[in-house]
C-alpha positions as CSV (number, residue, x, y, z in Angstrom):
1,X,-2.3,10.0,17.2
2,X,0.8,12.1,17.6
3,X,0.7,13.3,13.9
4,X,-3.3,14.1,14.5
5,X,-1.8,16.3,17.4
6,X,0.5,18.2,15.2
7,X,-2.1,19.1,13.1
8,X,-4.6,20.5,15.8
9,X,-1.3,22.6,17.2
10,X,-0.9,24.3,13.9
11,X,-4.8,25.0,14.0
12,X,-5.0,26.2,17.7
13,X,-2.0,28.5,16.8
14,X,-3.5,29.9,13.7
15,X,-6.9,30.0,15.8
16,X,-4.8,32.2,17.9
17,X,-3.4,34.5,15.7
18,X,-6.4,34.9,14.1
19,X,-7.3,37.0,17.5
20,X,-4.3,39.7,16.9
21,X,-5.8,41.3,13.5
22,X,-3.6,43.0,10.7
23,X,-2.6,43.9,6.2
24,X,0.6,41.5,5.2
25,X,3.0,42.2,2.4
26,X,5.5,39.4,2.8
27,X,7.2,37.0,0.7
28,X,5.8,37.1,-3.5
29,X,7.1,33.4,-3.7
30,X,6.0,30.2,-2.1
31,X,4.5,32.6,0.9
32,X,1.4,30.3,1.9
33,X,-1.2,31.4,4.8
34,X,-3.8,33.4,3.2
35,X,-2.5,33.9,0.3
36,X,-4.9,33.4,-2.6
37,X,-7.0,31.4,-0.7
38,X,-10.8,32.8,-1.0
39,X,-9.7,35.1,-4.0
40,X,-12.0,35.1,-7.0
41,X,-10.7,36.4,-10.7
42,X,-7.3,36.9,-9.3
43,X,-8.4,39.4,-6.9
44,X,-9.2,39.6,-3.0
45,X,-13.1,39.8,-2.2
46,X,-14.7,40.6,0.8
47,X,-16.6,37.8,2.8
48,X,-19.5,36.3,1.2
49,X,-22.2,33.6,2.3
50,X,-24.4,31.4,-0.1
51,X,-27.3,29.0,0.0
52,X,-29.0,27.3,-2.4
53,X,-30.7,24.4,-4.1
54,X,-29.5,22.6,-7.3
55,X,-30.6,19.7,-9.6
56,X,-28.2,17.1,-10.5
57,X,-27.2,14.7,-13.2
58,X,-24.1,12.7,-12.7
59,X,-23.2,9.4,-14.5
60,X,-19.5,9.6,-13.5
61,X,-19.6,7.4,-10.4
62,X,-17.8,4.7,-10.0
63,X,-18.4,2.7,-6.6
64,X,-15.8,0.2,-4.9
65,X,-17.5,-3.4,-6.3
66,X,-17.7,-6.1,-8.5
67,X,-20.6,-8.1,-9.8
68,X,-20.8,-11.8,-9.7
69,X,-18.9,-12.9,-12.7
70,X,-15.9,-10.0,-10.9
71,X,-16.5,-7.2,-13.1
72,X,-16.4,-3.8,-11.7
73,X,-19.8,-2.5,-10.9
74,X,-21.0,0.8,-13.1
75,X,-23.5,3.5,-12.6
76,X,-25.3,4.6,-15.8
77,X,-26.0,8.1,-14.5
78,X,-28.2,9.2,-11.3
79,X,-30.6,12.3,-10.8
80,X,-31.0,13.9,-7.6
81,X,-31.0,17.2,-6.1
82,X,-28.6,19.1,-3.6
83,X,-28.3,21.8,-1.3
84,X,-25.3,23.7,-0.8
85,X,-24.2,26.3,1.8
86,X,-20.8,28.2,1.5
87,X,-18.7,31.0,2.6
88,X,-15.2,32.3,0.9
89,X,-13.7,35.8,0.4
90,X,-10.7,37.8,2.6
91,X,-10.9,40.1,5.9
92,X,-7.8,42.0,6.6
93,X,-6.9,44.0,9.4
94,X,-3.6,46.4,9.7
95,X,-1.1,43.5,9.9
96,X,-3.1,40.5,9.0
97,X,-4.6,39.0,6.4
98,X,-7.4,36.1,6.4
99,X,-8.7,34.0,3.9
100,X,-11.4,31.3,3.6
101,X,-13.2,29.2,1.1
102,X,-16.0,26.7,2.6
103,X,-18.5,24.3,0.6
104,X,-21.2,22.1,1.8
105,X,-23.1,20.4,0.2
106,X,-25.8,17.2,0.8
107,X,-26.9,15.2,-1.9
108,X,-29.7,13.2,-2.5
109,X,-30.5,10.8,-6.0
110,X,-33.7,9.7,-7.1
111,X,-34.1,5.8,-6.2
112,X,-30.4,5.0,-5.5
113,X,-29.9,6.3,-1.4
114,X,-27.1,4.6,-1.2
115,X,-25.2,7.3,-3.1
116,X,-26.9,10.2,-1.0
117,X,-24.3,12.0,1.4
118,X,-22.4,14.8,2.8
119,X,-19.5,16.9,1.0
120,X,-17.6,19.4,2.6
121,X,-14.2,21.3,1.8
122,X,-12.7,24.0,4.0
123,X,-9.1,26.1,3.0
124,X,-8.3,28.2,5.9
125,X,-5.5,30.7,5.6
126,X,-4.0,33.2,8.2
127,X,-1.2,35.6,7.9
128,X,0.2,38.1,10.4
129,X,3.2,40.9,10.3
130,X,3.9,40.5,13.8
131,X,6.9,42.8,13.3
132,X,9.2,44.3,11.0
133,X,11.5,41.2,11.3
134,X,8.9,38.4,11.9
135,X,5.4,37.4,10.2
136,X,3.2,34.2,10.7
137,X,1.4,32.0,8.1
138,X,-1.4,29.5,9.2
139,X,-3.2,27.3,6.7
140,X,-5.9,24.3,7.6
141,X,-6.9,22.4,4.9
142,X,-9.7,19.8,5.7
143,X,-13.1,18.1,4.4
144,X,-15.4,15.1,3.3
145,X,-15.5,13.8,0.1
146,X,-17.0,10.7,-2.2
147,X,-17.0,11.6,-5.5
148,X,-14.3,13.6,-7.8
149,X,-17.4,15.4,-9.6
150,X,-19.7,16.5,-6.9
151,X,-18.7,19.9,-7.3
152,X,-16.6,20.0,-4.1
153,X,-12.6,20.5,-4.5
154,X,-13.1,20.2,-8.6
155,X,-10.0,22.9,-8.5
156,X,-7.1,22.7,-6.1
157,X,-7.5,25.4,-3.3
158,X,-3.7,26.5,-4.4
159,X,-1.4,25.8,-7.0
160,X,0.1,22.3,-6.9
161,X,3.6,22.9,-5.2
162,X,5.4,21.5,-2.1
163,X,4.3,23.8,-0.1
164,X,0.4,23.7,-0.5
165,X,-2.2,21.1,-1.1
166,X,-1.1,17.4,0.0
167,X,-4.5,15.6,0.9
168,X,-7.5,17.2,-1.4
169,X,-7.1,15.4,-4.6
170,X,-10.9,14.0,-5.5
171,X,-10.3,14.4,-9.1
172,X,-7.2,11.4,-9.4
173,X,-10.1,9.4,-7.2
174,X,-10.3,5.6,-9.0
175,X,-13.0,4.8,-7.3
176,X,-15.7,6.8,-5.5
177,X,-15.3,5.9,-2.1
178,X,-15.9,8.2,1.0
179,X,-13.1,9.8,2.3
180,X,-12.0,12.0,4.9
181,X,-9.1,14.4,5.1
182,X,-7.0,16.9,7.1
183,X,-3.9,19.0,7.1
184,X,-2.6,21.6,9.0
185,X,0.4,23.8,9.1
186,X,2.7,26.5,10.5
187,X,5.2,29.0,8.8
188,X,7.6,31.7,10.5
189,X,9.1,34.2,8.1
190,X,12.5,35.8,9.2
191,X,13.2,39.3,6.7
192,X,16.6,39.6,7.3
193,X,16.5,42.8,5.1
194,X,14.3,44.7,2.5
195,X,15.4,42.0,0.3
196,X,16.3,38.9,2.3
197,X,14.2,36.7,3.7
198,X,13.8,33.1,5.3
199,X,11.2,30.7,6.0
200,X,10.7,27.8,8.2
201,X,7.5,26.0,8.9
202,X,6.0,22.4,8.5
203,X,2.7,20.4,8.6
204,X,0.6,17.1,9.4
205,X,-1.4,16.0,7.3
206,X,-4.0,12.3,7.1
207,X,-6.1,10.8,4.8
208,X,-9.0,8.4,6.1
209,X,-10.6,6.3,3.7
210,X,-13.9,4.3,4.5
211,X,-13.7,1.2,2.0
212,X,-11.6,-1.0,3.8
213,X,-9.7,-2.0,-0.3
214,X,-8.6,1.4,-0.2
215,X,-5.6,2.6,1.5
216,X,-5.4,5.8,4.0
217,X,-2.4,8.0,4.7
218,X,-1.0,9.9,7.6
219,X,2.4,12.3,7.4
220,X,4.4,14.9,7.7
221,X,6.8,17.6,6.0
222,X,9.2,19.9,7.3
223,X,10.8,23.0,4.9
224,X,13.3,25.6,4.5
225,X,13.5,28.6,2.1
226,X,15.5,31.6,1.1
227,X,14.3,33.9,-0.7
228,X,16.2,37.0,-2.0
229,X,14.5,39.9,-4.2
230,X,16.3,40.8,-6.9
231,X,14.3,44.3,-7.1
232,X,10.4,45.0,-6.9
233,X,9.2,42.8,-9.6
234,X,11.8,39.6,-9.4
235,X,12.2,37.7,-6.4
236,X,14.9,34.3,-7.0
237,X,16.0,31.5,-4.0
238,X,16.0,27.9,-3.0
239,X,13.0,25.7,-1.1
240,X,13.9,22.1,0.6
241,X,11.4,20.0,2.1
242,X,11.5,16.6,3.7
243,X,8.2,14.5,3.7
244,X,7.2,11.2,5.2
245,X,4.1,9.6,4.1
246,X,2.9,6.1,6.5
247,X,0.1,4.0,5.1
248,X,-1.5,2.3,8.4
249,X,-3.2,0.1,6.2
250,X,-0.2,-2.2,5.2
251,X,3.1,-2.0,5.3
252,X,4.6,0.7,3.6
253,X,6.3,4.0,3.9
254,X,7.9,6.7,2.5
255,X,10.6,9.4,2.7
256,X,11.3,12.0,0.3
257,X,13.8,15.3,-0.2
258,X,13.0,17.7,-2.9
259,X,15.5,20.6,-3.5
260,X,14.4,23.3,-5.8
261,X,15.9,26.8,-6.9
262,X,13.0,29.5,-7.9
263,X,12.6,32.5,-9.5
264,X,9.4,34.6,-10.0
265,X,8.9,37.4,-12.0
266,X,6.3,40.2,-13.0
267,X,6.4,40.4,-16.6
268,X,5.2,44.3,-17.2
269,X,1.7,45.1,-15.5
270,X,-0.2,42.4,-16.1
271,X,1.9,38.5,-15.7
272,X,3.0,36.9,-13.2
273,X,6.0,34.0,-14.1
274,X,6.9,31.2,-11.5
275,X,9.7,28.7,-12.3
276,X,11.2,26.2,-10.5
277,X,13.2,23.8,-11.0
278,X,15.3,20.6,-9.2
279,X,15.0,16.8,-8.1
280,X,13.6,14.8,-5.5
281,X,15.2,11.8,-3.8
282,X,12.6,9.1,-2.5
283,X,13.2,6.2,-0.6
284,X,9.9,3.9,-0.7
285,X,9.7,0.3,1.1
286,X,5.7,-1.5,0.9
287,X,4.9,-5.3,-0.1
288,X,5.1,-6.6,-4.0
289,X,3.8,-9.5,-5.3
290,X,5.8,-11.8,-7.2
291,X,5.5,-15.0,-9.2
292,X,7.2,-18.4,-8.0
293,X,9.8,-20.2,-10.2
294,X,7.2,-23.7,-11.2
295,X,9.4,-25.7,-8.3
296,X,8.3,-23.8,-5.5
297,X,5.0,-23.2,-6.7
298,X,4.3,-26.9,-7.2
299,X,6.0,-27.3,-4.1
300,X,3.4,-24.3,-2.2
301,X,0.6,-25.3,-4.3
302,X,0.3,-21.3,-5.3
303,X,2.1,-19.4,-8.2
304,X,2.9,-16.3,-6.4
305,X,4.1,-14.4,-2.9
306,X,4.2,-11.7,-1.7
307,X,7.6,-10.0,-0.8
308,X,9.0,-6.8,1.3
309,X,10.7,-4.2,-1.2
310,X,13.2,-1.1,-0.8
311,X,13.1,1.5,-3.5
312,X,15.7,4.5,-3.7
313,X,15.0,6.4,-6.9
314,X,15.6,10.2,-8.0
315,X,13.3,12.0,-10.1
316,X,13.4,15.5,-11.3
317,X,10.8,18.3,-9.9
318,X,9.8,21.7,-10.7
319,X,6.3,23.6,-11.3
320,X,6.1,26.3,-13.9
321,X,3.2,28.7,-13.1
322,X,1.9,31.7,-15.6
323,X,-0.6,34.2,-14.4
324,X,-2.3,37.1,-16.6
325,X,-4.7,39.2,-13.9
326,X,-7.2,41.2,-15.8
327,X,-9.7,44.3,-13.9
328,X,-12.6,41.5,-13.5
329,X,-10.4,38.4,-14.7
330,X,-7.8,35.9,-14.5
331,X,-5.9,33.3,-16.9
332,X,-3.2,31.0,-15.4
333,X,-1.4,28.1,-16.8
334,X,0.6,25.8,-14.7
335,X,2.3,22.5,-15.2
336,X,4.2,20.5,-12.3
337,X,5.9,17.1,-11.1
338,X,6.5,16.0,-7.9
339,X,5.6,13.2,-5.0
340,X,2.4,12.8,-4.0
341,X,0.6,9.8,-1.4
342,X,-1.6,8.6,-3.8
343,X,-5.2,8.3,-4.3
344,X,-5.8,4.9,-2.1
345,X,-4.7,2.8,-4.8
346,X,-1.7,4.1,-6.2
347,X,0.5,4.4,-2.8
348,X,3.7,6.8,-3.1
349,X,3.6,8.1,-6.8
350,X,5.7,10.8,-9.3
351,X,2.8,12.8,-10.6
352,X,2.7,14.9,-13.7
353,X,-0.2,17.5,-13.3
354,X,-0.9,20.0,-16.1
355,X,-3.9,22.9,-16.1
356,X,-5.3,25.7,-17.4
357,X,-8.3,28.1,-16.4
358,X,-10.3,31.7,-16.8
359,X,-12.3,33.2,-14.5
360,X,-14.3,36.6,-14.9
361,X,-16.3,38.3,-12.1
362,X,-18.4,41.0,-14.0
363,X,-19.2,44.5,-12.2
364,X,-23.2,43.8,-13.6
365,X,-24.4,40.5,-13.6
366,X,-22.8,37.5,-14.6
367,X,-19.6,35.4,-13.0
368,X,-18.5,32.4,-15.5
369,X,-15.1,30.2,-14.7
370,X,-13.6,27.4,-17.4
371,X,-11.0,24.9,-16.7
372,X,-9.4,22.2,-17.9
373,X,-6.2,19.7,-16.8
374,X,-4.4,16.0,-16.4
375,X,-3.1,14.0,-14.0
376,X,-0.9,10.8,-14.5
377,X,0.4,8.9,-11.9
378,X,3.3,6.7,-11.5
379,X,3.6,4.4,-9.0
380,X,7.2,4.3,-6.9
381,X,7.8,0.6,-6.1
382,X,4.2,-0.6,-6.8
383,X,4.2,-2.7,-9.7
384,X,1.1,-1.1,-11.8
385,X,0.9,0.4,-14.7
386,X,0.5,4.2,-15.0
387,X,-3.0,6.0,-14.2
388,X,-4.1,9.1,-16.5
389,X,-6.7,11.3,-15.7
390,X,-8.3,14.1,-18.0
391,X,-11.1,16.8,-16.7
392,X,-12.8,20.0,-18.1
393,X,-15.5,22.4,-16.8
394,X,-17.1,25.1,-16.9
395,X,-19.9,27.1,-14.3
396,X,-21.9,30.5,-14.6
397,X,-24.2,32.4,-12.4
398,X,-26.1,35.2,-13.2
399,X,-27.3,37.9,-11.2
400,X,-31.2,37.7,-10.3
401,X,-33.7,40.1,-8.2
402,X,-33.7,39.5,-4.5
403,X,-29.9,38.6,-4.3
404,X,-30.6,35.7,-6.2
405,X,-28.9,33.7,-8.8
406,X,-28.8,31.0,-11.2
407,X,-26.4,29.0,-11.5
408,X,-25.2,25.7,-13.6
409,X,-22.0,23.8,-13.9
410,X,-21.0,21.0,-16.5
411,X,-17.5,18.8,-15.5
412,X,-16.5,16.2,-17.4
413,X,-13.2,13.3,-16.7
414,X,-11.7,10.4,-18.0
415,X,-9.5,8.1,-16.3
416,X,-7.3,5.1,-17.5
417,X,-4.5,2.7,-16.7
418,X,-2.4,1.8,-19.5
419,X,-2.0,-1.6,-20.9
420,X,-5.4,-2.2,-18.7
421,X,-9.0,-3.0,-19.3
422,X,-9.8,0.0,-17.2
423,X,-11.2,3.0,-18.6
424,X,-14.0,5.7,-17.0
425,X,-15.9,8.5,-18.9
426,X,-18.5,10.8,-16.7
427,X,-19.9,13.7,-16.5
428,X,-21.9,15.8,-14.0
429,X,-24.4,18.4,-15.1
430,X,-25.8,21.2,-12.3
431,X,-28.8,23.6,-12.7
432,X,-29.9,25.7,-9.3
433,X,-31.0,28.5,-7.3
434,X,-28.4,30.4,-5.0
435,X,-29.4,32.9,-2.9
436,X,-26.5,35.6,-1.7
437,X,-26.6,38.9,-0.9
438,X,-23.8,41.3,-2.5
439,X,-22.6,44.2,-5.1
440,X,-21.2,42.0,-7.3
441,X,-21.9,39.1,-8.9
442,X,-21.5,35.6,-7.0
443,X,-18.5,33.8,-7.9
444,X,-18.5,30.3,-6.8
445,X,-15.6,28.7,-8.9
């Protein structure tokens, strides 16, 4: 309850500086707030609404159950249709900046209700100059989620770094398993000088997960950085964050330090470089199971137990990020490793995340957006093998009388646990209707 109070504090105090207006120019590196939140192509947009109707093929679900002889139940592939309402884009005001991306969406397959429901993801970003000295950044992270491929939270709202995204992770989902999730949090920036500044903020964050085999999370981080600017295109410091992830579910918990020196750099006109680089300390403790020497177990009449464990381990972290912004496009690359919560299976992991993606917003009529990316986790004191995901995809609209447009979306993964029988292959396949009113064409990816 008291972290679930943290969180609604940062939102009431983004809430209220939402009410005070204002343009930003802060902090190029790690800033957070509204930064690049609602952007499409690289580039700001004005606030846009959309509603529409799609058809949907999707084989890649994979529910939370076995069949009789203890095999995990599979889904051959499900039709249905959905309806999906959104808003994203920026507003900015003389010394604030807001940005938001919303998605709803309701699905509903042909003979298979079970499977019908409610998706929802909301990234809300504030930023405010409230003086020469002093500037605020407010983000709220939050939604609903069952299946990695619905078309909800396929990309990260930001880049994967320790200051951004902790809970919204559908696409290292092992199972497909509705979920609920929430984060909220609050940065002050101090500018000591032109060139100077430093940041202090923290957030709350919790994962609830219906199945009762799956495992929620609740937390918390605090952080630090400096950040020094080297001259108008190259901007160097350090970042430290403490985080503590709980899992109410059993008994486990986690504490973790990352320290990281950055630099970031405009490379001539066009690309943007982000490097950093350093090394996390965890300390994890949870419950293991472990096999009985034959005297005790003949003794117990059972070959194994289960047994408390402490785990101190140091890891090295970093994120490299590359960025080319075009007029009506945008091409990043980004690789990272770090700590992460989990997925509800995997508890406290090292996770190595890799991606790549283009996205054009044309001035006449079409918008088209292709991605692709892994994920491998590695569980810190669990003993489980390593989990490996791989997903691609690609979406288009085009631009049709009456502010309408069509639009279709194919997304593909595949997941697997080494030196396991476990391996998933699916796909999801969308064809719709969207109706938005606008100058240029809608962009929904």
């Amino acid at each position: 309850m008291k972290k679930r109070l943290i969180v609604l504090g940062c939102w009431l105090a983004s809430t209220a500086l939402a009410q005070t207006g204002g343009g930003y120019l802060g902090p190029a590196v790690l800033s957070s707030g509204a930064t690049g939140i609602g952007n499409r192509s690289g580039q700001q947009v004005d606030l846009r609404f959309y509603a529409g109707v799609q058809g949907i093929y999707n084989s890649s679900i994979q529910p939370v159950a076995v069949d009789s002889k203890g095999n995990l139940i599979t889904i051959n592939g499900l039709e249905g249709v959905s309806a999906n309402l959104g808003l994203y884009g920026t507003h900015s005001w003389r010394t604030a900046l807001l940005g938001v991306d919303y998605q709803g969406q309701y699905i509903a397959y042909n003979g298979n209700s079970a499977y019908d429901g409610v998706n929802q993801s909301l990234v809300l970003g504030y930023t405010l100059q409230e003086s020469r000295r002093v500037s605020f950044s407010a983000q709220l992270i939050g939604g609903i989620f069952s299946n990695g491929l619905s078309g909800i939270g396929i990309l990260a709202p930001t880049p994967p770094s320790i200051t951004s995204n902790v809970v919204a992770t559908p696409t290292t989902l092992l199972f497909d398993s509705r979920a609920y999730y929430l984060q909220g949090g609050l940065d002050v920036t101090l500018i000591e000088s032109p060139r100077t500044s430093f940041t202090f903020g923290g957030q709350g964050f919790e994962v609830w997960r219906q199945s009762a085999y799956l495992v929620g999370m609740e937390g918390y981080n605090a952080r630090g950085t400096v950040e020094h600017k080297l001259n108008k295109n190259t901007s160097v410091g350090f970042t430290y964050q403490r985080q503590h992830f709980d899992f109410p579910k059993v008994f486990g918990q986690a504490d973790i330090d990352t320290g990281e020196l950055f630099v970031g750099t405009n490379l001539g006109s066009r690309w943007q470089l982000t490097v950093r680089g350093g090394v996390f300390h965890a300390e994890v403790k949870g419950l293991q199971t472990v096999a009985l020497n034959p005297v005790v177990a003949a003794l117990l009449g059972t070959s194994v137990s289960t047994q408390a464990f402490y785990l101190q381990t140091f890891y090295p972290s970093g994120q490299i990020s590359l960025t080319r912004k075009f007029k009506t496009a945008s091409l990043n690359f980004s690789y990272a490793q770090m700590v992460i919560p989990g997925n509800g299976v995997y508890l406290t992991s090292k996770t190595d995340t890799g991606a790549a993606g283009y996205s054009y917003t044309g001035i006449r009529k079409v918008s088209l957006s292709v991605s692709g990316g892994y994920n491998t986790l590695t569980s810190l004191g669990q003993e489980i093998q390593p989990y490996r995901m791989i997903n691609a995809g690609a979406g288009m609209t085009y631009t049709l009388p009456y502010s309408l447009h069509l639009t279709g979306r194919y997304d593909y993964i595949y997941q697997d646990i080494q030196s396991a029988v476990y391996k998933h292959t699916g796909y999801m396949a969308t064809v719709g209707v969207t109706f938005s009113p606008g100058k240029v064409p809608l962009s929904l990816w």
